[in-house]
N, C-alpha and C positions, 0 to 999 in steps of 0.2 A: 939420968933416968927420969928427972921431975919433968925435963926438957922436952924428952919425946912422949909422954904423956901428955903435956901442954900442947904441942904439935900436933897430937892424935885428937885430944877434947873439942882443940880451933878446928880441926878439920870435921868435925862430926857435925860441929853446931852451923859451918860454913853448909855443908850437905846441906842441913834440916832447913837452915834458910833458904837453901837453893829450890829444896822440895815445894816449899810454899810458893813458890812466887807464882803467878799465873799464866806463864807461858812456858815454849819447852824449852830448857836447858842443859847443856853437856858438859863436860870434858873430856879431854882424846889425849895420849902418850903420844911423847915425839913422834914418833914412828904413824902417828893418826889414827891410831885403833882408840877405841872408846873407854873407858874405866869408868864413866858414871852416866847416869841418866837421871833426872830429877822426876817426881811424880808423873807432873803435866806429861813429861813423854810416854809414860809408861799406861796413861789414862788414854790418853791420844790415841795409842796404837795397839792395847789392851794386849802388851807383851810383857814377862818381866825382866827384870836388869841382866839375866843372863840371855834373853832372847835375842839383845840391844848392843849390848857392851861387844868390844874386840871389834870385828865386823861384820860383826851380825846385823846390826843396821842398816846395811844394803837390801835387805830382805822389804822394808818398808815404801823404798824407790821406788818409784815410776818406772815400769821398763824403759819407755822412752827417754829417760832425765837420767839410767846411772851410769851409762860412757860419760856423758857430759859431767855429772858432780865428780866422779873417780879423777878424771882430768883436773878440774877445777880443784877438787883437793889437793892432790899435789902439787898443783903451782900453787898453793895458798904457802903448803908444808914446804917447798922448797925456797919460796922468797923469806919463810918466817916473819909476813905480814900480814897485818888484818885484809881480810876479804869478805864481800858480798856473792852471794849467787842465787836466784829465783827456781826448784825445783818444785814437782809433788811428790807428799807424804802420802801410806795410805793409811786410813784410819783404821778403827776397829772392825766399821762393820764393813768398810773394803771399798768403802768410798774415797778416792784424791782430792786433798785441797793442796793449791799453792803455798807456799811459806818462801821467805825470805829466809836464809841460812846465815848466819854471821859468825865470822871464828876470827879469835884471835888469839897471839901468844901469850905469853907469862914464860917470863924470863928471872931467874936470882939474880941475887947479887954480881958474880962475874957474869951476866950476861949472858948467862947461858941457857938456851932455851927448856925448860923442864916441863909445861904441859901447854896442851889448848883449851880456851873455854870457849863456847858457841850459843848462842840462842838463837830460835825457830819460831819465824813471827807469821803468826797466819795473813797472809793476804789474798783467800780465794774469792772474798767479796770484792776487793777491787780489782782485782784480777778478771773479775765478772762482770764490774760497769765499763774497764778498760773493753773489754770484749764487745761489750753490747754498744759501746762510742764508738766503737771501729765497723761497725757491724752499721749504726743507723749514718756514721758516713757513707759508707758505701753505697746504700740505697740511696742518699742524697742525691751522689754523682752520679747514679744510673738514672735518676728520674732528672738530673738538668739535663744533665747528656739525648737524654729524650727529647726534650722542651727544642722547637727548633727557632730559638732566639738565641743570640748571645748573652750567657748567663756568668756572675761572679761572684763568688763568695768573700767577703773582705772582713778581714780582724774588728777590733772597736777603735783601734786608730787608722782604719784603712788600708792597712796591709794588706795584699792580695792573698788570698791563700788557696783558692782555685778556678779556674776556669775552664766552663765546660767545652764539649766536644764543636761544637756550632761555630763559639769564639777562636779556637785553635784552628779548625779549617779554613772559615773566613781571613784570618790574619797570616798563616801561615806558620805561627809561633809556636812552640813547644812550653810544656811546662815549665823547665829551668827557664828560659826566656823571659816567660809570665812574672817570675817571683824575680827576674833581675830588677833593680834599682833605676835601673834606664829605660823601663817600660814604656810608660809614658811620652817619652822622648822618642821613639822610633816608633809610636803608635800615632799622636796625635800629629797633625798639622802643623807645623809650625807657625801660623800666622791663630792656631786658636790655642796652641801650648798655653800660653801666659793666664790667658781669662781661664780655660781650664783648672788651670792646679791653683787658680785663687780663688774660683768659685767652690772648687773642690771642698778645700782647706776649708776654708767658711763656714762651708755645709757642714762637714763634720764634727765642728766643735758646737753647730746649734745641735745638733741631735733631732734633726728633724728630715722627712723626706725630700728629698731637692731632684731636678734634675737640669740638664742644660744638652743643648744639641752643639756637634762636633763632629770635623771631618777624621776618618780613621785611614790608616795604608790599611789595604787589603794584602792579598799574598803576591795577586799580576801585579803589583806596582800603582794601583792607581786609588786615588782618595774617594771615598762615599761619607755622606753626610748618614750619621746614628744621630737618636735622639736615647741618651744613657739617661736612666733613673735609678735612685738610689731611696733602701727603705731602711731603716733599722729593725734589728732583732732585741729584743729586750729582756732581760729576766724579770722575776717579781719582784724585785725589787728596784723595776725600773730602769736598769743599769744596761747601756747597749752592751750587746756579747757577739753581735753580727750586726756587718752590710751585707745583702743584699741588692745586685745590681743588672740592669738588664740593658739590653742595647737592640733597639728596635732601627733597622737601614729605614729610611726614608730621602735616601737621595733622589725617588723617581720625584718626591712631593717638594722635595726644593728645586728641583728643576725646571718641574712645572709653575711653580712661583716663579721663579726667576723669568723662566719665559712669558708669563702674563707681566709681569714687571716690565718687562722688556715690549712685550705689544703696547702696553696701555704708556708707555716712554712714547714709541712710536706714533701711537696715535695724537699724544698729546703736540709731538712736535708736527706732525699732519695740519692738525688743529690749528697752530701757531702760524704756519706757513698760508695760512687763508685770507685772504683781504678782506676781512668781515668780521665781526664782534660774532665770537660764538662762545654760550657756556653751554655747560653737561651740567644736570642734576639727578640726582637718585629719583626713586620712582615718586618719594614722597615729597617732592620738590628740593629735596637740600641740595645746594648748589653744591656740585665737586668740583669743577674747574671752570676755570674764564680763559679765551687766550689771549694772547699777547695783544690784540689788535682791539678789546675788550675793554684791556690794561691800559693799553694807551689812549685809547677814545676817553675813557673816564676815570684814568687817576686814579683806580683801584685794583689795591694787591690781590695776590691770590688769599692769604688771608683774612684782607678786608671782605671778602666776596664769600667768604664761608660765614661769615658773620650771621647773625640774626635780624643785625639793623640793616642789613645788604640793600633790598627793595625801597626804603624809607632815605637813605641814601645818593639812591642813584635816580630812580623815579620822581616827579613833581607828585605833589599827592593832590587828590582830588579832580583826578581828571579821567575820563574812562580811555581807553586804548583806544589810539595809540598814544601811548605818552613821550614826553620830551625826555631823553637821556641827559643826564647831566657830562660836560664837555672836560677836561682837564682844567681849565679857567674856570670853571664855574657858573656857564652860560646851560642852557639846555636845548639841546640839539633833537628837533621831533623826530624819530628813530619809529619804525612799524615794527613789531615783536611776532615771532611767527617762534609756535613750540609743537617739537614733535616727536613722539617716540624714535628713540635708537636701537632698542635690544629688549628681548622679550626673556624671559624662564618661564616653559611652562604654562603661556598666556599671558602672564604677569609683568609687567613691566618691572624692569630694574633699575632703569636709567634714561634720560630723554636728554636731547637737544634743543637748546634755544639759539636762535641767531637772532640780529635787528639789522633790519635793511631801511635804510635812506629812501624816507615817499621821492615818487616821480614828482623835481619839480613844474608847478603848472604855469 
């Protein structure tokens, strides 16, 4: 008799502790019908313990949420294991918040199962920034997707974690694609892979804006030169939380490089090919090239000839034009200088020609 009174006292005072705590908590018979509710639930949902208890409790569900908790109950109750599940309660005044449900067994001594205990932890606030982070992603991706550049969003170690609509058409690639590990590898060039993922690498641990130009496969098979830029995203407390990257084509402007490269090659070997000392200089006299026949009349490099001390050099000083050239020997050979514009901008000269022609001897 002392016994089940001592059973009865623990179990009252276990209750009244349960009543205080300040979230909601239960217990349910094998069977999962309910035998207690502690205050918090009963303030919560402004029902009393007979409203709750047995299965009355479904009365509080979310229509949408009580096939799914009914289900999830019973596999809880037929594994007789602890379990999680995310529904809504409603409250008093008949508003739904989120809660996290947790139940688990109590078992005696032979291991037999004799009740469930559960608490119901509110999580409709973050239920609500989860909501609103999914929500200002989306507008992200709708306004890159817009943007008609190739655009990337990357972790704080560089992970890719999306790329927009521009970048996928251009490349051909799909999203699983994107986030594979081999990215890189079937995107970049192979002759600029290396410098890539080391300049890459680099950048990313100074934490500062970088970019570098590189050829990319398109989806026809064939490589264009982007000029990728990379910015960080920061919190306040300074800590990067985003890359930020973009990919501007400018293969038409290497190309056109490449071919002034390739004229001003030609020209030079034109130049070379002339039986006559000729140099080019900018509009403001700086010499840009000598050629070869230049070179060899007077023993001076093409970097001797950008020099400053060029004129002091090659010319005898003090004599007015036509002056003597100096010879590979170190003789000076009297040489006539005749200088003339090459190429105009605009009116402006950019560039002139000088040659020296050998006076007629008399």
């Amino acid at each position: 008799m002392s016994t089940s009174v001592g059973q009865t006292r623990n179990t009252v005072n276990l209750r009244s502790f349960i009543d205080a705590v300040l979230t909601i908590a239960w217990s349910a018979l094998p069977d999962g019908s309910l035998d207690f509710v502690n205050q918090r639930f009963r303030e919560y949902t402004g029902l009393s313990s007979d409203q709750l208890t047995g299965w009355e409790w479904k009365s509080v569900v979310h229509p949408d949420d009580i096939q799914r908790l009914g289900t999830w109950w019973q596999d809880v109750r037929q594994s007789q294991e602890a379990g999680t599940t995310e529904k809504r309660l409603r409250r008093f005044d008949g508003a739904y918040r989120w809660f996290r449900i947790a139940a688990a067994p109590v078992h005696d001594e032979q291991a037999n199962l004799v009740r469930w205990c559960g608490i119901n932890t509110d999580i409709d606030d973050l239920k609500c920034s989860e909501q609103k982070f999914r929500q200002e992603a989306t507008d992200l991706r709708t306004i890159t997707d817009a943007i008609r550049q190739s655009v990337a969003v990357l972790a704080a170690d560089g992970t890719i974690l999306y790329v927009n609509q521009v970048f996928r058409e251009v490349t051909g690639l799909t999203m699983r694609e994107v986030n594979d590990k081999t990215l890189h590898t079937r995107v970049f060039h192979p002759d600029d892979l290396g410098r890539v993922l080391g300049e890459r690498q680099e950048a990313l641990l100074r934490g500062t804006p970088f970019e570098y130009e590189a050829r990319l496969l398109m989806k026809d098979g064939q490589y264009r030169w982007f000029l990728i830029q990379y910015n960080p995203l920061k919190d306040e407390h300074g800590h990067i939380i985003r890359w930020y990257g973009t990919g501007t084509d400018i293969d038409d402007r290497k190309r056109s490089e490449q071919k002034l490269r390739q004229s001003e090659q030609d020209l030079r070997t034109m130049i070379d090919a002339i039986r006559q000392s000729i140099s080019v200089l900018a509009a403001d006299g700086t010499i840009v090239h000598v050629n070869r026949v230049f070179q060899e009349t007077t023993g001076v490099t093409i970097r001797e000839g950008n020099a400053k001390t060029f004129l002091t050099r090659v010319f005898s000083s003090g004599r007015p034009r036509p002056r003597p050239s100096r010879t590979p020997r170190g003789a000076f050979a009297r040489d006539s200088v005749r200088i003339r514009s090459a190429r105009f901008d605009e009116g402006r000269a950019i560039s002139v020609g000088a040659d020296s022609v050998q006076p007629a001897k008399r």
